[in-house]
C-alpha positions as CSV (number, residue, x, y, z in Angstrom):
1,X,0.0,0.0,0.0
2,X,3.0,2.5,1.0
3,X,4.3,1.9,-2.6
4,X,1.5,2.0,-3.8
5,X,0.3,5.3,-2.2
6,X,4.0,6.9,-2.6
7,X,4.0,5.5,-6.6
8,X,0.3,7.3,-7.4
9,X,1.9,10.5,-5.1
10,X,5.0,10.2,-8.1
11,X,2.3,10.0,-10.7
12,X,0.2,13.2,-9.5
13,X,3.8,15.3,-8.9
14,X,4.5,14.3,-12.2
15,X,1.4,15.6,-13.7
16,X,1.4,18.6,-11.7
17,X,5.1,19.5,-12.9
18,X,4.2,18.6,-16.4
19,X,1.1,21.1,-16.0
20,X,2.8,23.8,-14.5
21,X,5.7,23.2,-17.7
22,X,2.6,23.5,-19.8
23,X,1.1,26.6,-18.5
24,X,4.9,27.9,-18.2
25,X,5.6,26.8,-22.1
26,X,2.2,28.8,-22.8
27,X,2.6,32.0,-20.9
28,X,6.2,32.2,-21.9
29,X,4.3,31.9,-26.1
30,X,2.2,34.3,-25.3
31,X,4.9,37.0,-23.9
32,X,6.7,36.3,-27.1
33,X,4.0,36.9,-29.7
34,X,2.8,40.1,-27.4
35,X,6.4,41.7,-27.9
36,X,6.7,40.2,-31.6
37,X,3.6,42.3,-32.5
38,X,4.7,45.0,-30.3
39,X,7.9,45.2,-32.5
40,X,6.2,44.9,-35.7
41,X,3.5,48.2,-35.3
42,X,6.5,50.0,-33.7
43,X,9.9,49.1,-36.0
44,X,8.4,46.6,-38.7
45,X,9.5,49.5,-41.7
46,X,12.7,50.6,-40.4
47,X,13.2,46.7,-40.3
48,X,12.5,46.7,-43.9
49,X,14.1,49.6,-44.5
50,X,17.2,48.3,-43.2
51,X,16.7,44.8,-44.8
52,X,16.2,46.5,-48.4
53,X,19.6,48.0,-48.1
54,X,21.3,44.9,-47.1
55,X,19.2,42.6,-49.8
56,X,19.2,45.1,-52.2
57,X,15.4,44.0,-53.5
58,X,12.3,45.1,-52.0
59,X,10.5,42.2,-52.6
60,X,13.2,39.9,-50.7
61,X,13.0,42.4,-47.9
62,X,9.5,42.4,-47.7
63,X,9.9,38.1,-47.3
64,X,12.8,38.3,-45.2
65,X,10.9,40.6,-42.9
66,X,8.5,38.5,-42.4
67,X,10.1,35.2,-42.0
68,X,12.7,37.4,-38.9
69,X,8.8,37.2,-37.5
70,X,7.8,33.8,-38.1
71,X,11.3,32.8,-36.2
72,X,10.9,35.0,-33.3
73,X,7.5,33.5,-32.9
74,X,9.0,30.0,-33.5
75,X,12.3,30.7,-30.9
76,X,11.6,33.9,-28.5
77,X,9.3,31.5,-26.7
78,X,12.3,29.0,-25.4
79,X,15.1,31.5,-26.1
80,X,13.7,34.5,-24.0
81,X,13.0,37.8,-26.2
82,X,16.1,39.5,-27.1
83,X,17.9,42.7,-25.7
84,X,17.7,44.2,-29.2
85,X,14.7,42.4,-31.2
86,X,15.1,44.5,-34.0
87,X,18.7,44.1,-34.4
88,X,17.9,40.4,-33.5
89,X,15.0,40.2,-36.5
90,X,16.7,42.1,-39.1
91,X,20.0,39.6,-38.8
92,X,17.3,36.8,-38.6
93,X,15.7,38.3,-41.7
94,X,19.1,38.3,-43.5
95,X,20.3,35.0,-42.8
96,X,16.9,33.2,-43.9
97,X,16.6,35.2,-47.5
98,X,21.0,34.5,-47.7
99,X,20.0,30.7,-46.7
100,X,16.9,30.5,-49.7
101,X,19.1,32.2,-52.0
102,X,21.5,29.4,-51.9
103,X,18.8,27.0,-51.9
104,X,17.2,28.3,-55.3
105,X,20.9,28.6,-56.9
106,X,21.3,24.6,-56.6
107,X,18.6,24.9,-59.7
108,X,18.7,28.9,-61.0
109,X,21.6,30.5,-62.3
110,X,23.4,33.0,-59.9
111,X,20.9,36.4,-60.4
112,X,22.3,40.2,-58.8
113,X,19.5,39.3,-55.6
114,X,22.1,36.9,-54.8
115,X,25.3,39.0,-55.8
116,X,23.6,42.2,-53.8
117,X,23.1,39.5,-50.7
118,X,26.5,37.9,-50.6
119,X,27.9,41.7,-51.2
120,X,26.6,42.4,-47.6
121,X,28.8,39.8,-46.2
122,X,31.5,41.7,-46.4
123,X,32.2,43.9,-43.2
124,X,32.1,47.2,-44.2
125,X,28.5,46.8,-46.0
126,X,27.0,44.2,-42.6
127,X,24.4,45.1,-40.5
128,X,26.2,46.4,-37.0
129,X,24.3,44.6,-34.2
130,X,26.3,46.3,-32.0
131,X,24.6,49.9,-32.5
132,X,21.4,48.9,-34.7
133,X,19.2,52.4,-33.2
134,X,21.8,54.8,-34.2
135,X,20.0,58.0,-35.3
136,X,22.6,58.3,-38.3
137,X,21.9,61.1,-40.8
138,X,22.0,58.7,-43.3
139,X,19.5,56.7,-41.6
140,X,17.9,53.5,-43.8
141,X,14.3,54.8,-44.3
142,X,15.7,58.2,-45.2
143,X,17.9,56.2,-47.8
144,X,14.7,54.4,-48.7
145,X,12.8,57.6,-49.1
146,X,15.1,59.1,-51.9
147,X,15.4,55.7,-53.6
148,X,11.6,55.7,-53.7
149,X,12.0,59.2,-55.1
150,X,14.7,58.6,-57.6
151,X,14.0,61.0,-60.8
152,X,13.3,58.1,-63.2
153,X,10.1,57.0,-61.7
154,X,7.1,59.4,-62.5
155,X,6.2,61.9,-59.9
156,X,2.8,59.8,-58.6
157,X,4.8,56.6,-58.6
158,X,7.5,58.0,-56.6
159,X,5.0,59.3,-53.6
160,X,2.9,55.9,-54.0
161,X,6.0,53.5,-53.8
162,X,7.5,55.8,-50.9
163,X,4.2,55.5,-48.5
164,X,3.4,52.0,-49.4
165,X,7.1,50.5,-49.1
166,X,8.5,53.2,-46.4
167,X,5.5,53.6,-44.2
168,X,3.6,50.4,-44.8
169,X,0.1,52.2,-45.9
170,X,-2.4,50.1,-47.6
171,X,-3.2,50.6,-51.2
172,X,-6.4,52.1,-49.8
173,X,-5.3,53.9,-47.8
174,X,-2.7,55.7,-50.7
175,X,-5.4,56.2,-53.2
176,X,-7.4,57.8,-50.6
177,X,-4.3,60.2,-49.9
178,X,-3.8,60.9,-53.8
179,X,-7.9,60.6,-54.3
180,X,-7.5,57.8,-57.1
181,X,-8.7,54.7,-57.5
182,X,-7.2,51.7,-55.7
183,X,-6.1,49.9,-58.7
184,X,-4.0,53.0,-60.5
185,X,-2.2,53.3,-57.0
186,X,-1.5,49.1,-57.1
187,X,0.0,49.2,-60.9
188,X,2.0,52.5,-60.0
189,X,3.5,50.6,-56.7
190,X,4.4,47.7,-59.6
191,X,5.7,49.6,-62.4
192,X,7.8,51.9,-59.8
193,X,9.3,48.5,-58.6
194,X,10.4,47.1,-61.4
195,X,11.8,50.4,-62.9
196,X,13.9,50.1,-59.5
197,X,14.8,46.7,-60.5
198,X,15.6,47.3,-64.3
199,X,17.1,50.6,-63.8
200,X,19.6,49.1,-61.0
201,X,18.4,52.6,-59.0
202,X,20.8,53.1,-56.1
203,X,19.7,53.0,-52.4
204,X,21.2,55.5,-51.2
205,X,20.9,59.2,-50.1
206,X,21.8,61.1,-53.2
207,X,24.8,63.7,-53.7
208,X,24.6,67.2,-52.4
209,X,24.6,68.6,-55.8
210,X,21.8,66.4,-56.3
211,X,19.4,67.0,-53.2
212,X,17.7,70.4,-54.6
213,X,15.8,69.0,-57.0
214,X,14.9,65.4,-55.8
215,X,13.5,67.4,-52.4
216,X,10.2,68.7,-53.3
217,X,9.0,64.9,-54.2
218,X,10.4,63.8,-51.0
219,X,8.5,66.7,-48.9
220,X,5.5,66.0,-50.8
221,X,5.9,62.7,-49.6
222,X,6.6,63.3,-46.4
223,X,3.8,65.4,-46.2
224,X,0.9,63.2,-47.5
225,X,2.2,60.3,-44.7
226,X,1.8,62.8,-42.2
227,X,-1.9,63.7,-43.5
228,X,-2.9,60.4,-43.0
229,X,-1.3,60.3,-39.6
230,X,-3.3,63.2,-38.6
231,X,-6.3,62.7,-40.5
232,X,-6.7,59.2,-41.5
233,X,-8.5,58.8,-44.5
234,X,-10.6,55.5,-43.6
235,X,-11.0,53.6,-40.2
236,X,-12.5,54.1,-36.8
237,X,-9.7,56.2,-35.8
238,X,-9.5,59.9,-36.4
239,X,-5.9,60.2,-36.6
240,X,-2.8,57.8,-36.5
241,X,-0.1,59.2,-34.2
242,X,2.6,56.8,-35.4
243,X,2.2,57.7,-38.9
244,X,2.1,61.5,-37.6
245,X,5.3,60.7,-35.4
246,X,7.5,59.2,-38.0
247,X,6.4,62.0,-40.7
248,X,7.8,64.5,-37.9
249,X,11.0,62.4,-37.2
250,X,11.8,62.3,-41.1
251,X,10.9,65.8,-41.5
252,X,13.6,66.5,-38.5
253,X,16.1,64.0,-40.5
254,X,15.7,66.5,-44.0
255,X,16.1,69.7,-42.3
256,X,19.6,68.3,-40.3
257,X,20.5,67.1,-44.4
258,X,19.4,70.2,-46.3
259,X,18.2,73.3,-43.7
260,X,15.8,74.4,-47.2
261,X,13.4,77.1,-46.6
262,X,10.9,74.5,-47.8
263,X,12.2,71.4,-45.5
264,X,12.1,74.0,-42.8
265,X,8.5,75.4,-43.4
266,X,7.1,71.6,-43.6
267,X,8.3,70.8,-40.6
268,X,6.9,74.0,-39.0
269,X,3.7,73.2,-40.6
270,X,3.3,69.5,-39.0
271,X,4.3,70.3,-35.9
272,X,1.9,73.4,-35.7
273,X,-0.6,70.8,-36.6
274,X,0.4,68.2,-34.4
275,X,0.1,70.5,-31.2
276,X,-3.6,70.1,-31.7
277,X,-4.3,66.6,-31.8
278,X,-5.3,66.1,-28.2
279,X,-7.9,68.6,-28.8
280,X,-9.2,67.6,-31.8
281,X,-11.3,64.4,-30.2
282,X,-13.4,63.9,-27.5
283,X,-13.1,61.2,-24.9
284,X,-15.1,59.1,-26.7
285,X,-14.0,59.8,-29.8
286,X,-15.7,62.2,-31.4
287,X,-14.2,64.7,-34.1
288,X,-14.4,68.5,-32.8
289,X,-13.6,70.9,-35.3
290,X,-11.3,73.9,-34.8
291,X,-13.6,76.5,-34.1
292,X,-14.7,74.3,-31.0
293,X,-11.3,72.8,-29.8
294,X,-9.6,73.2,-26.0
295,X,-7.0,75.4,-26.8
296,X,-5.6,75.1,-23.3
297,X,-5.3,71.6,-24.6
298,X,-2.8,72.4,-27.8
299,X,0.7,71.9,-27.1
300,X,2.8,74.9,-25.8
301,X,5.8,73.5,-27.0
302,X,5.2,72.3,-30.4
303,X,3.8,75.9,-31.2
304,X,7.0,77.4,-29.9
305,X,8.9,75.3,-32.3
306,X,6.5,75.8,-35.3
307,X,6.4,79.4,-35.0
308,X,10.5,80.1,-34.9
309,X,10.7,77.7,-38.1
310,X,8.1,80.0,-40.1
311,X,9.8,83.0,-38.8
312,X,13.2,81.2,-39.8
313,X,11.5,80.2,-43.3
314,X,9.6,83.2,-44.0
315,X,12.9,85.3,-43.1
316,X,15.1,83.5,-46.0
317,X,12.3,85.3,-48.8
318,X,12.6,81.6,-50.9
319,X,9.9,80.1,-49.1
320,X,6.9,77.9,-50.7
321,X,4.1,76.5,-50.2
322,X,4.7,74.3,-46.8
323,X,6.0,77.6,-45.7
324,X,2.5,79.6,-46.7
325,X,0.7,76.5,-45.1
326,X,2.5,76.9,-41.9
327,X,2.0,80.9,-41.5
328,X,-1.7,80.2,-42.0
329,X,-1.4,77.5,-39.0
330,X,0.8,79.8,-36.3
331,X,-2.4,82.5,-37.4
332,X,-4.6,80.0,-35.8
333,X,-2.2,78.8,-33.1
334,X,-1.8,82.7,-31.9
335,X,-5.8,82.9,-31.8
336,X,-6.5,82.1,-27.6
337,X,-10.0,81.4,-29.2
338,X,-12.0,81.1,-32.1
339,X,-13.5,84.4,-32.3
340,X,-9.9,86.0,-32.0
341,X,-8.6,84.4,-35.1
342,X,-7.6,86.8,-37.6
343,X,-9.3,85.8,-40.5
344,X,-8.4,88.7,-42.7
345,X,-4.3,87.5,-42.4
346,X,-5.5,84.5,-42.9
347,X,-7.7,85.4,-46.5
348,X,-4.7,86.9,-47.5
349,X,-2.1,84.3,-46.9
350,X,-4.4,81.8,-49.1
351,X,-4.5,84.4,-51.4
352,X,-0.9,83.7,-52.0
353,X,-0.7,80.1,-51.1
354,X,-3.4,79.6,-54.2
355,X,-0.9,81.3,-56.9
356,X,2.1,79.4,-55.3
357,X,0.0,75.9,-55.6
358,X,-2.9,76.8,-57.9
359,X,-4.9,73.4,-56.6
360,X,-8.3,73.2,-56.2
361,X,-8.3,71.9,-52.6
362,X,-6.1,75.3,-52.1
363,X,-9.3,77.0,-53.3
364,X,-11.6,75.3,-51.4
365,X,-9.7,76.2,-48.3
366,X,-9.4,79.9,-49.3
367,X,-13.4,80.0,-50.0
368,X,-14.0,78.8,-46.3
369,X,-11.4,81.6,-45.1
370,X,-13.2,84.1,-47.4
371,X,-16.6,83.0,-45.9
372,X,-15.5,83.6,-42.2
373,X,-14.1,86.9,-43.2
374,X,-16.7,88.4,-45.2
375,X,-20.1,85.8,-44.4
376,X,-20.8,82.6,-45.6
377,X,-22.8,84.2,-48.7
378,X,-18.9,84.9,-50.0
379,X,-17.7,81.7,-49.5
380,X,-20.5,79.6,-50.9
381,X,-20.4,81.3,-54.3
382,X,-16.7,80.5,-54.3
383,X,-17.4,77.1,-53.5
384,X,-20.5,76.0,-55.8
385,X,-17.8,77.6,-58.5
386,X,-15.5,75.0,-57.5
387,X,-17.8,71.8,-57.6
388,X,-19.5,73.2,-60.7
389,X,-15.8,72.6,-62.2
390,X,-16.0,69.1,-61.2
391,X,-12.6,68.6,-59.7
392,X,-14.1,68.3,-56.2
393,X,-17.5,66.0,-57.0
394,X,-15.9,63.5,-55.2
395,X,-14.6,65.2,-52.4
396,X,-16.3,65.0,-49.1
397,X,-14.7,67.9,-47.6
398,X,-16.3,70.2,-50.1
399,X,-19.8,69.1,-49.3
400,X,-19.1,68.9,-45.5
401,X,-17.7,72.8,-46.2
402,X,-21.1,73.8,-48.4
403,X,-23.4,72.0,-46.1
404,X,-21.9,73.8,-43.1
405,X,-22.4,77.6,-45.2
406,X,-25.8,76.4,-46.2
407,X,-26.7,75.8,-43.0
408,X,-25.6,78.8,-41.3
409,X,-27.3,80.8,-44.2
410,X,-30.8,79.1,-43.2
411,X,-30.8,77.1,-46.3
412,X,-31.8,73.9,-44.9
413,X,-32.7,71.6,-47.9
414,X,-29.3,72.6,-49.6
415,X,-28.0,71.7,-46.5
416,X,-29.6,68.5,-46.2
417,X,-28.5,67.5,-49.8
418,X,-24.9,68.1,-49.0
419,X,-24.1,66.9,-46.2
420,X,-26.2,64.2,-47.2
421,X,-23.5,63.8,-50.5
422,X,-20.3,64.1,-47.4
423,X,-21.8,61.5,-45.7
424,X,-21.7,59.2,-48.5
425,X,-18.2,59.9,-49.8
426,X,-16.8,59.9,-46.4
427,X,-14.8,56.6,-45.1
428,X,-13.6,57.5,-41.9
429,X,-16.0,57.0,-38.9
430,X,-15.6,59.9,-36.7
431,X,-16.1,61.8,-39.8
432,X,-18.9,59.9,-40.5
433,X,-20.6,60.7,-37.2
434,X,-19.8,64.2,-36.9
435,X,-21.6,64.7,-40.3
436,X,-25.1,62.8,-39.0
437,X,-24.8,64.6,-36.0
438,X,-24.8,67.8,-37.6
439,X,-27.6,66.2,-40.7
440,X,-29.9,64.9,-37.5
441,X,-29.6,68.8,-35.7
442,X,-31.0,70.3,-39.0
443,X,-34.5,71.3,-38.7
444,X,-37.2,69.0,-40.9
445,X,-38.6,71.8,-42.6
446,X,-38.0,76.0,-42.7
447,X,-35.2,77.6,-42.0
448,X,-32.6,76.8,-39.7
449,X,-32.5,78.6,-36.1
């Protein structure tokens, strides 16, 4: 019975041990996958950027990125999650597209993927795991940035390539940005890719000589990821900070490379605009416009900064239209409410900004300055001009902008019908419910009071 009893105590240890390794093996998983996914929303791109430059192909990268993943998730659980997963997953990364390359040789000829891979072997071209987070000038997605933006590809390609392979957006989310179908953004992402291919384009940050004229693509660029950062064009989110972080951090990088009066004013711009986001939601959500915004909520310092860079700008008398842009934001930022805004300097500035960039969402933005400075009467006639051109039919903005004069001008069925047209262009939801709140608040019939 004793050995009995002591061989069934064994038995249940045994069990109990093997149930505690289980719940250990699982919890240990789990830690893994959480930081795995923690590392991919955070540094999956600069991963990629970094493995582009070592594989030369973006393609490869883009697999070799993903199978660094799939190993972390096969050996972070037993091996413990690494000091430096990024440095970890980009080596990982490397070695796995080296290792397939090899693999397909055995039955391809030799191609320049493998060539630009077994290039990188040699030390002065490896990736240093030693210092992998080095804010280098030269840093890998910059490098990406002006390959992306490389003269040879056409102007749309270059800014579709650059958000798609740089920051990771969607093909939705692109053609949203450039407001073009989804399928013309997909075949310029593949024709700029293999032009990159065929053409041998370098990856690297061009000559000084050279950085004048390949800029105003690259700020362009820059530019429209930070727009989708701060207004995202589709989603249940209003804004994506990342996106608005990383445009800021490569706006930063371009001003250190080339201190332009246009570099300079962009980066005012977005940081004038990012001092408002916390104010520019509710707590549960919801969109609040300017005119209704905290401004105790903006940030102090971001409006500090942003103002010296459009003095600093505006001073050097070559300035653009980021610079123009940003002038019209420290305007609204100097405002300690809405009814203090000056809206005349504000007219004016557009006035400017419109023969600088002669575009119709320009236009559109001018007509709603014109209708605060001289009544909504003024800026409606401006803006039925616009949409009677066409150019904004499909824009929701310029609905949400006429329904919004309509309404304060007591014209409630006009109202009605356009924001009734916003509504149904509109993809983002906060957007979405700002526009039935304001449709459900219109009176059923008669004017509006």
């Amino acid at each position: 019975m004793v050995r009995s009893d002591a061989g069934a105590l064994d038995a249940a240890k045994l069990v109990s041990a093997a149930g505690d390794a289980g719940r250990l093996a699982a919890h240990e998983a789990a830690q893994a996958a959480q930081a795995a996914d923690a590392v991919y929303r955070s540094d999956s791109r600069r991963i990629f950027a970094t493995l582009v430059r070592l594989l030369g192909d973006f393609d490869l990268a883009e697999e070799a990125l993903h199978d660094g993943f799939r190993a972390a998730l096969e050996q972070w659980p037993a091996q413990g999650v690494p000091a430096n997963p990024r440095a970890w997953l980009v080596s990982a990364g490397r070695f796995k597209a080296i290792d397939g390359i090899r693999r397909r040789a055995r039955f391809e000829p030799w191609d320049d993927a493998a060539d630009s891979v077994e290039a990188s072997a040699d030390p002065a071209l490896a990736w240093d795991e030693r210092d992998p987070d080095a804010e280098a000038l030269e840093d890998d997605r910059l490098r990406l940035i002006f390959t992306c933006c490389h003269p040879a590809l056409a102007p749309d390609a270059q800014a579709a390539l650059t958000l798609r392979e740089v920051c990771g957006l969607a093909t939705e989310q692109i053609a949203a940005a450039f407001l073009v179908p989804a399928p013309t953004i997909a075949q310029r992402i593949v024709r700029a890719k293999n032009k990159i291919r065929e053409a041998r384009i370098p990856y690297q940050v061009p000559p000084v000589s050279e950085l004048p004229e390949r800029l105003d693509v690259v700020l362009r660029v820059v530019y429209l990821v930070f727009n989708e950062g701060y207004a995202a064009s589709s989603g249940e989110a209003l804004t994506q900070p990342d996106l608005s972080a990383e445009a800021i951090r490569l706006g930063r990088l371009l001003v250190e490379l080339l201190p332009e009066p246009e570099a300079i004013g962009l980066l005012a711009l977005m940081l004038l605009h990012e001092s408002r986001r916390a104010a520019r939601s509710s707590a549960a959500g919801e969109m609040v416009l300017l005119e209704a915004q905290d401004r105790t909520r903006w940030n102090p310092a971001f409006i500090a900064e942003g103002s010296a860079l459009v003095t600093r700008a505006l001073s050097s008398r070559r300035f653009g239209p980021y610079t123009l842009q940003a002038a019209i934001a420290a305007v609204h930022a100097e405002a300690a409410d809405a009814a203090a805004t000056d809206w005349a300097q504000i007219a004016g500035l557009y006035d400017v900004l419109l023969r600088a960039e002669p575009s119709p969402v320009v236009a559109l933005n001018r007509a709603v300055a014109i209708a605060m400075r001289d009544g909504p009467a003024a800026g409606l006639a401006l803006i039925d001009a616009l949409l009677a051109r066409g150019e904004l039919a499909d824009y929701h903005l310029a609905h949400a902008a006429r329904a919004d004069l309509c309404r304060r001008l007591g014209r409630v069925a006009e109202a009605r019908a356009s924001y009734e047209r916003a509504l149904a262009l509109a993809r983002q939801a906060p957007e979405r419910q700002f526009l039935e709140r304001r449709l459900a608040a219109l009176p059923a019939t008669g004017d509006a009071s």
